[in-house]
C-alpha positions in Angstrom: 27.6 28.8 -50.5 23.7 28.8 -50.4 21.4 27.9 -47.3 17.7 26.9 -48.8 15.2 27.7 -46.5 12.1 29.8 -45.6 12.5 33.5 -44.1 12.9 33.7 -40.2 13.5 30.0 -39.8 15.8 30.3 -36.2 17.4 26.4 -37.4 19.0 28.1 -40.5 19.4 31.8 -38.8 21.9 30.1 -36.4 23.9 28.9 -39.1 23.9 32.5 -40.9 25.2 33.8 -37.2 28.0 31.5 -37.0 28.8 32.3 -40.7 29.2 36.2 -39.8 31.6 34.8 -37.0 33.7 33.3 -39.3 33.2 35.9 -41.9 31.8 33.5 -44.3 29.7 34.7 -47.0 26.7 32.5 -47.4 23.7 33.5 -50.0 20.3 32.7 -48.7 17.6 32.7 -52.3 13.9 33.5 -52.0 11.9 30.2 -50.7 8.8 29.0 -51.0 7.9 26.5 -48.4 5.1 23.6 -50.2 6.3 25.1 -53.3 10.5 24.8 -54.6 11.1 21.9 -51.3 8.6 19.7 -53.8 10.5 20.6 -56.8 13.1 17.6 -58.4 16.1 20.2 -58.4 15.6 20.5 -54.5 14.7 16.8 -54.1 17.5 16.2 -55.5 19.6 18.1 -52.8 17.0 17.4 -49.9 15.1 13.9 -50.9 13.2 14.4 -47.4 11.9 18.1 -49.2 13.5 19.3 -45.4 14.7 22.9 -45.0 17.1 24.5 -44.3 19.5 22.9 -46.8 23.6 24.2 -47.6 24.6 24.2 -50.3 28.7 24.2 -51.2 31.2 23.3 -53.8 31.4 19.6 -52.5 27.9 19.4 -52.5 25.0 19.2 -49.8 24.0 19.2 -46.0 21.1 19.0 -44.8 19.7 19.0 -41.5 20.2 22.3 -38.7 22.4 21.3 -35.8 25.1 19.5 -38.7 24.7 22.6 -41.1 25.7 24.9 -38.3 28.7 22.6 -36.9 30.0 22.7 -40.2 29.8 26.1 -40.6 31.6 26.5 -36.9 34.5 24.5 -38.2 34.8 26.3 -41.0 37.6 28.6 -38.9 40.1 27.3 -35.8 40.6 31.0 -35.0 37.3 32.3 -34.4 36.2 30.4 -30.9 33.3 28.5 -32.4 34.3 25.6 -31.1 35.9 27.4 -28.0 39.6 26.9 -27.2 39.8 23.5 -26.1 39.3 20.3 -27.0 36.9 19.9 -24.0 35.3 23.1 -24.4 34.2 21.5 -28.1 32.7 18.5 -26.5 30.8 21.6 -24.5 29.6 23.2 -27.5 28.3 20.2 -29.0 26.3 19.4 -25.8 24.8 22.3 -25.9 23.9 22.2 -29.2 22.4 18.7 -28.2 20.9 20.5 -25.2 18.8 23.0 -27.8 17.6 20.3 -30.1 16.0 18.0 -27.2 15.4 19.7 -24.7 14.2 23.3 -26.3 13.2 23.1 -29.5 9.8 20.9 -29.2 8.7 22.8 -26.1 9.2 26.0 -27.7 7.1 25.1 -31.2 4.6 23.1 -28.7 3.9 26.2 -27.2 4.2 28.8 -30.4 2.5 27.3 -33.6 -0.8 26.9 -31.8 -0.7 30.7 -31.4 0.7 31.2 -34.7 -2.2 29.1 -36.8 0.3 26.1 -37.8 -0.9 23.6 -35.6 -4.5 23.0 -33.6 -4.2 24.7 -30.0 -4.4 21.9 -27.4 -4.0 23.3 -23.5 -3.1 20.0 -22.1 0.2 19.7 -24.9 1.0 23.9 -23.7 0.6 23.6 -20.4 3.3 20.3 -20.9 5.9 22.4 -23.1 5.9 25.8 -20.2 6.4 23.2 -17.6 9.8 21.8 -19.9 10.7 25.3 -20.3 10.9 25.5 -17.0 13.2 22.7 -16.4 15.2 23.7 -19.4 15.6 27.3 -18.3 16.1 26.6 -14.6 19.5 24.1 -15.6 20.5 27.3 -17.6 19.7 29.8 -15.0 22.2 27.6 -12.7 24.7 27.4 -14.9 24.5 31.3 -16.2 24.8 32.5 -12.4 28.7 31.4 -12.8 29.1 32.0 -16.3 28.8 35.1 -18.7 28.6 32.3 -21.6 27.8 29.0 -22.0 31.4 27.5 -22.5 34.1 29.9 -22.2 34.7 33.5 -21.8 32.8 34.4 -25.3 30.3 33.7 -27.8 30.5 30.3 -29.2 28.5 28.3 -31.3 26.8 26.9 -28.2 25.5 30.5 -27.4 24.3 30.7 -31.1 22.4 27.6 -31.5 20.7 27.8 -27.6 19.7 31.9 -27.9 18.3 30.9 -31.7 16.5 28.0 -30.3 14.8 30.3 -27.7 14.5 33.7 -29.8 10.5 32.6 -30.9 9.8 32.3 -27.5 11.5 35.6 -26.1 9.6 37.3 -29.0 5.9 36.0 -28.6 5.2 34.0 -25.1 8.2 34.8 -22.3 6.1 37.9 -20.7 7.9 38.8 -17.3 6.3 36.5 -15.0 7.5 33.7 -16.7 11.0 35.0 -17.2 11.0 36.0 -13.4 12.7 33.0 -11.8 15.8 32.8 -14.5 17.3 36.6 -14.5 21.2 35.7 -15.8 19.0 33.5 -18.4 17.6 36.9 -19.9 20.8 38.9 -19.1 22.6 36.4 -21.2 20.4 36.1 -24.4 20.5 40.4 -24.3 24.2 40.2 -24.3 24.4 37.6 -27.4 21.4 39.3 -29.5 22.8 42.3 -29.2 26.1 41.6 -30.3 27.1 42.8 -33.8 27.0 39.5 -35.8 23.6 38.7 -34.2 22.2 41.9 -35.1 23.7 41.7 -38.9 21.5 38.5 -39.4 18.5 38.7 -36.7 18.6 42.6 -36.4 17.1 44.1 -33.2 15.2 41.9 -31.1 11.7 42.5 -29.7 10.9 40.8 -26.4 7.6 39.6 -25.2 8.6 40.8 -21.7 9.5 44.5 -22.4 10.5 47.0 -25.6 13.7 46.2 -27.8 16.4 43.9 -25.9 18.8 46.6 -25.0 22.3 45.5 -23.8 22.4 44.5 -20.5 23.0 47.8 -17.8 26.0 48.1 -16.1 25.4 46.3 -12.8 24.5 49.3 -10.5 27.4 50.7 -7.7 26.5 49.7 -4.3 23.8 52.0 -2.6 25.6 54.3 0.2 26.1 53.4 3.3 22.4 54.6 5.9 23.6 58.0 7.8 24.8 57.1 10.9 21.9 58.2 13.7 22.3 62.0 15.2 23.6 62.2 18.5 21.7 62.6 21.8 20.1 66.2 21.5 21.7 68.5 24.2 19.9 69.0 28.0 19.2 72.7 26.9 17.5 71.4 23.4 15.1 68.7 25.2 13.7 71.9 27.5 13.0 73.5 24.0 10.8 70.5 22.8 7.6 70.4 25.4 7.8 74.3 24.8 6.9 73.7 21.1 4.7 70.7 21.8 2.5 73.4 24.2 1.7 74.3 20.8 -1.5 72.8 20.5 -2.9 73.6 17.2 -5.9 71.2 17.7 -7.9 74.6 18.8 -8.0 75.0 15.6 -11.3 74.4 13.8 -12.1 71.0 13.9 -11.6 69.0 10.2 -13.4 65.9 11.0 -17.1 67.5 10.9 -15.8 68.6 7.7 -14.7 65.7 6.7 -17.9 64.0 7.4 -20.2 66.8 5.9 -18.0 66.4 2.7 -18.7 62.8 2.7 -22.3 63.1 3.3 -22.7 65.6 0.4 -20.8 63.1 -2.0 -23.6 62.4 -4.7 -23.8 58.5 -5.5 -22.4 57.4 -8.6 -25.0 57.4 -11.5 -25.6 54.5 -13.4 -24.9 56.6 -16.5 -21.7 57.4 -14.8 -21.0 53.8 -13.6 -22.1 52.6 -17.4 -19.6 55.0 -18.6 -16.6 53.5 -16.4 -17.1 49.9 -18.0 -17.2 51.1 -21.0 -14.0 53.1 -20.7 -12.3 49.9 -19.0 -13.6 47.4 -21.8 -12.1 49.7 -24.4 -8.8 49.6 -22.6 -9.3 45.8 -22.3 -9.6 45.3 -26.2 -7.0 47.9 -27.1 -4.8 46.1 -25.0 -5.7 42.5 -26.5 -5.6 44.2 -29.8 -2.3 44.9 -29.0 -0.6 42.1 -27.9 -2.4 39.7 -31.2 0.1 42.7 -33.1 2.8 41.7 -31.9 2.1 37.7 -32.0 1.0 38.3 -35.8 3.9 40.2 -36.5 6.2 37.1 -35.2 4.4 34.8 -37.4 5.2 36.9 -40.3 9.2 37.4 -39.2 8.8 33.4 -38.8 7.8 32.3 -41.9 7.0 35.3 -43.8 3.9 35.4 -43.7 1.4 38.3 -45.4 -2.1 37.1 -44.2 -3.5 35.9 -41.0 -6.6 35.0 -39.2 -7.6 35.2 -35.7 -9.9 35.3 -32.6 -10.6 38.8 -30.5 -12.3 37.5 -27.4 -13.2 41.1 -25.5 -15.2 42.8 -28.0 -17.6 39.9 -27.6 -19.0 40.4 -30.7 -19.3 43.8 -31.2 -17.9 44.9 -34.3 -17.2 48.3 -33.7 -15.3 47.2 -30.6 -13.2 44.7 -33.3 -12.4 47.3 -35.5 -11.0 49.2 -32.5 -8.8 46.1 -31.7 -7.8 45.9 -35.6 -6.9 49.4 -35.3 -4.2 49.1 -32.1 -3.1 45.3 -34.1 -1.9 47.5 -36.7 -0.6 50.3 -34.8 3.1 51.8 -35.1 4.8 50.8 -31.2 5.0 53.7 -28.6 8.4 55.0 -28.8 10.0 54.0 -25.1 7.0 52.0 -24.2 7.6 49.0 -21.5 5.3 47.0 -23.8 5.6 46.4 -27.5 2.0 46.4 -28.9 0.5 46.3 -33.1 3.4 46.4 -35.4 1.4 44.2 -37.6 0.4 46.9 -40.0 2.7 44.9 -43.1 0.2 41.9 -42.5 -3.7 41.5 -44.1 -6.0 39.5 -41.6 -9.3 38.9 -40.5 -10.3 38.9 -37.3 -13.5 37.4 -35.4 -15.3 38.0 -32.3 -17.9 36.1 -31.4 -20.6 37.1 -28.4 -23.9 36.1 -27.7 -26.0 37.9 -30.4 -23.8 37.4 -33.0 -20.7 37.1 -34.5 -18.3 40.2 -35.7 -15.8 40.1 -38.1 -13.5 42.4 -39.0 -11.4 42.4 -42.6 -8.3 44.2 -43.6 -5.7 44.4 -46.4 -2.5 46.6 -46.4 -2.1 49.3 -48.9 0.1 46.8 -50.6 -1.6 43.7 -51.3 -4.5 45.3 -52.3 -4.1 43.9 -55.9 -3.1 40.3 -54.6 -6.3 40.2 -52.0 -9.6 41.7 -52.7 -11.0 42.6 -49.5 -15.5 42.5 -51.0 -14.3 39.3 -52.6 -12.6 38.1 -49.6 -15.9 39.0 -47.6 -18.2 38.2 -49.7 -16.8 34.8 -49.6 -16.8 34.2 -45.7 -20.3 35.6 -45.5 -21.4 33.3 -47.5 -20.6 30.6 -45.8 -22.3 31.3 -42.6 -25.1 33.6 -44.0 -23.4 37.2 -42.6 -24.4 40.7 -43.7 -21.7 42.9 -44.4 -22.1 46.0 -42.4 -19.3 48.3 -43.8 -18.1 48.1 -47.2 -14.4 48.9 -48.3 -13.3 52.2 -46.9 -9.6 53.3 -45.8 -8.2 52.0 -43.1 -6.8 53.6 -39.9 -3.1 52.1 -40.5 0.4 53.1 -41.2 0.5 50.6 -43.8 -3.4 52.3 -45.5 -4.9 50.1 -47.3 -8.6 48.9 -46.5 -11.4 47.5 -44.3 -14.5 45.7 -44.5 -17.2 44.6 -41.7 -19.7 41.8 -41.5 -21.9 40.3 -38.8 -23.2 37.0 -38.6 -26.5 37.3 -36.3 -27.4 34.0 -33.8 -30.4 32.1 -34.4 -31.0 29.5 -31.9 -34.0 28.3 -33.7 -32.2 27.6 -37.1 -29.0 26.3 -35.0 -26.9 29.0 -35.9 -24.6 30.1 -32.6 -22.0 32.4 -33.4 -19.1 30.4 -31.5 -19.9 27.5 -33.9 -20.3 30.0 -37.1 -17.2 31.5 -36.0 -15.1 28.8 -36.8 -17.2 27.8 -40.2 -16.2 31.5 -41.2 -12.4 31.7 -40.0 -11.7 28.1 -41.9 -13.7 30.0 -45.2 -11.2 32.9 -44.7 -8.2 30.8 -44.5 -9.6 28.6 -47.5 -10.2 31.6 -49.5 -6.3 32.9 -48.7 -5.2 29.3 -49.8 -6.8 29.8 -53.1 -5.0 33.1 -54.0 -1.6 31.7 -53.3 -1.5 34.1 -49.8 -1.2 31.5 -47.6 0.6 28.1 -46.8 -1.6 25.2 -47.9 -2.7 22.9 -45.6 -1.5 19.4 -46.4 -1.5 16.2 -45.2 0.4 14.3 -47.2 3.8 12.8 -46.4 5.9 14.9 -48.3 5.5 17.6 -45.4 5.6 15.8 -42.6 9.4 16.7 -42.0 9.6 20.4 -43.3 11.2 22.4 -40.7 14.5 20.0 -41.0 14.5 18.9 -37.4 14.2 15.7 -35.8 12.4 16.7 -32.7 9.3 17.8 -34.9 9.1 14.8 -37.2 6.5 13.5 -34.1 4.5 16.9 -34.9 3.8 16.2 -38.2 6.1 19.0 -39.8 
């Protein structure tokens, strides 16, 4: 069997799970979305162009949730379907459960940050508040349960942990996961289990490092001592002996205290100017960061080699950016609570825009060097909002090499140029430019993509 679809898509990753399950061999070729879903041989096995698509000796299935239910009944013996057949009804309403009620809250929430669809905070702050709803009927059900039907992994667990393994990745930080803690003890018991890890391998939350298995639960703490017993008659004579003690003749601290204050020097504003410099560089290393880790899901999404996006701290200073693009592309801190960079595989361009002008940053990995020319690349965007390239191709400070480029954009109120505005002139010239190599997804809107991600909760999104 064959499964057509585009790397890191979760609706065909469940199916690959369930497969491993049932020790089912299915072949997964090289896909280009916009490109072999338009072609008459796929047509022919999709006529929607919709991924992901199985292929088998009887011929074709289309759609997620059916693919992966007909991969789970592949095998009686294997607890898919768990061991009952009420416990099958369970799986199947679970399944239901992670196409209504997760799927379009989780991409609501994702592809904005991703690039695929236009950010709208009104549509976000409507898909956390589903979440929510979603995780809190998990969270009560999860408190009884170690799985979602049963005493192990069925294909319930598979299809509601793929549904929600974007969002674990890239947006469920610790405060939002705080409220449902058997939710996140039960998606780090399935990911880590050996079929999930064959076919997803090791997953890296938003809220912490690596999802480790779940600890053993902890053994109660011991018991307080109980209190000492009444001190002795002799022993309570001994007491105001030592408490005649007074060691308050000794020289006073307090004047020293004071004098110590008094002879404190006030902060300098060289010093003070020093501080906020320290703390904004911390601020952008840390934003610089976390983009890393959000650019490196987009590429474990839908494999992705270039991306654009906004840096809002350096606020337009470029040397500032090109410390952010430095700690995007950055190799993660072994043991680190927080995974950070890790987007060193992945060419982008980053802007910043403040209120002199606007910075841009460029970079392409040691690798795509020959598919992306970084002084064509920006060349191009500063043309098309009348920039000056500040630093021309030199090596970059990534374990990936490869190179970097810098250009400015200065304001000119007079002339209308703002560098918010020419900020997003330039990113859609970047993106254009990418588009014309091939290195990345074009951006259509006809009808033959409305439907490519294969799911019916998306069709209103325009996929």
């Amino acid at each position: 069997m064959k499964i057509y679809t585009f790397a890191g898509n979760t609706h065909a990753l469940q199916s690959l799970i369930a497969a491993k399950y049932n020790g089912i061999d299915i072949e997964m070729p090289a896909f280009e979305m916009g490109k072999d879903n338009k072609t008459p041989a796929f047509l022919a096995k999709s006529p929607m162009g919709k991924v992901p698509v199985l292929e088998t000796d009887a011929g074709c299935i289309s759609e997620a949730a059916a693919i992966v239910r007909y991969v789970g009944r592949m095998r009686a013996d294997t607890n898919m379907y768990g061991a009952s057949f009420f416990e099958a009804g369970l799986v199947d309403q679970w399944i239901e459960f992670a196409k209504n009620e997760l799927d379009l809250p989780v991409g609501m929430w994702i592809y904005p940050i991703l690039g695929f669809i236009a950010s709208n905070e009104k549509s976000t702050e409507q898909a956390k508040d589903d979440l929510r709803k979603a995780l809190a009927v998990l969270q009560a059900h999860l408190l009884t349960h170690t799985y979602l039907v049963g005493e192990a992994v069925t294909l319930a667990d598979i299809a509601v942990s793929c549904s929600l393994l974007n969002a674990f990745k890239l947006v469920f930080d610790a405060d939002f996961l705080q409220p449902f803690p058997a939710v996140v003890r039960w998606f780090k018991t399935c990911v880590n289990q050996p079929e999930f890890l064959a076919v997803i391998g090791t997953t890296a939350l938003c809220a912490g490092s690596a999802a480790a298995a779940p600890a053993p639960t902890p053994a109660p703490a011991p018991a307080p001592a109980p209190a000492p017993a009444p001190a002795p008659a002799s022993e309570k004579k001994e007491k105001p002996v030592k408490e005649k003690k007074e060691k308050k003749e000794k020289p006073p601290k307090e004047p020293k205290e004071e004098k110590s204050k008094e002879e404190k020097p006030a902060e300098s504003a060289d010093d003070k100017a020093a501080k906020e410099k320290a703390k904004l560089l911390k601020t952008v290393i840390k934003e610089g960061g976390k983009k890393g880790v959000e650019i490196e899901g987009a590429s474990d999404m839908g494999g992705l080699e270039f991306f654009c996006t906004t840096i809002e701290s350096p606020e337009g200073n470029v040397e500032l950016l090109q410390t952010a693009m430095t700690a995007m592309n950055a190799m993660p801190e072994e043991g680190a609570e927080e995974r950070k960079g890790c987007s060193g595989h992945v060419g982008k361009m980053i802007f910043s825009a403040g209120v002199q002008q606007l910075a841009v940053v460029a970079y392409v990995p040691g690798d795509k060097t020959e598919k992306i020319d970084i002084a064509d690349w920006c060349e191009s965007v500063s043309a098309s909002v009348g920039g000056t390239i500040t630093k021309t191709a030199t090596a970059a400070d990534s374990p990936n090499k490869g190179l970097v480029m810098e250009l400015v954009v200065a304001a000119d109120a007079d002339k209308g140029k703002f560098p918010i505005k020419d900020k997003d002139t330039a990113m859609a010239a970047a993106f254009s430019y990418l588009r014309s190599k091939g290195a990345f997804p074009e951006d259509n809107d006809d009808d033959d993509d409305e439907c490519a991600f294969g799911d019916d909760a998306f069709d209103e999104m325009g996929f």
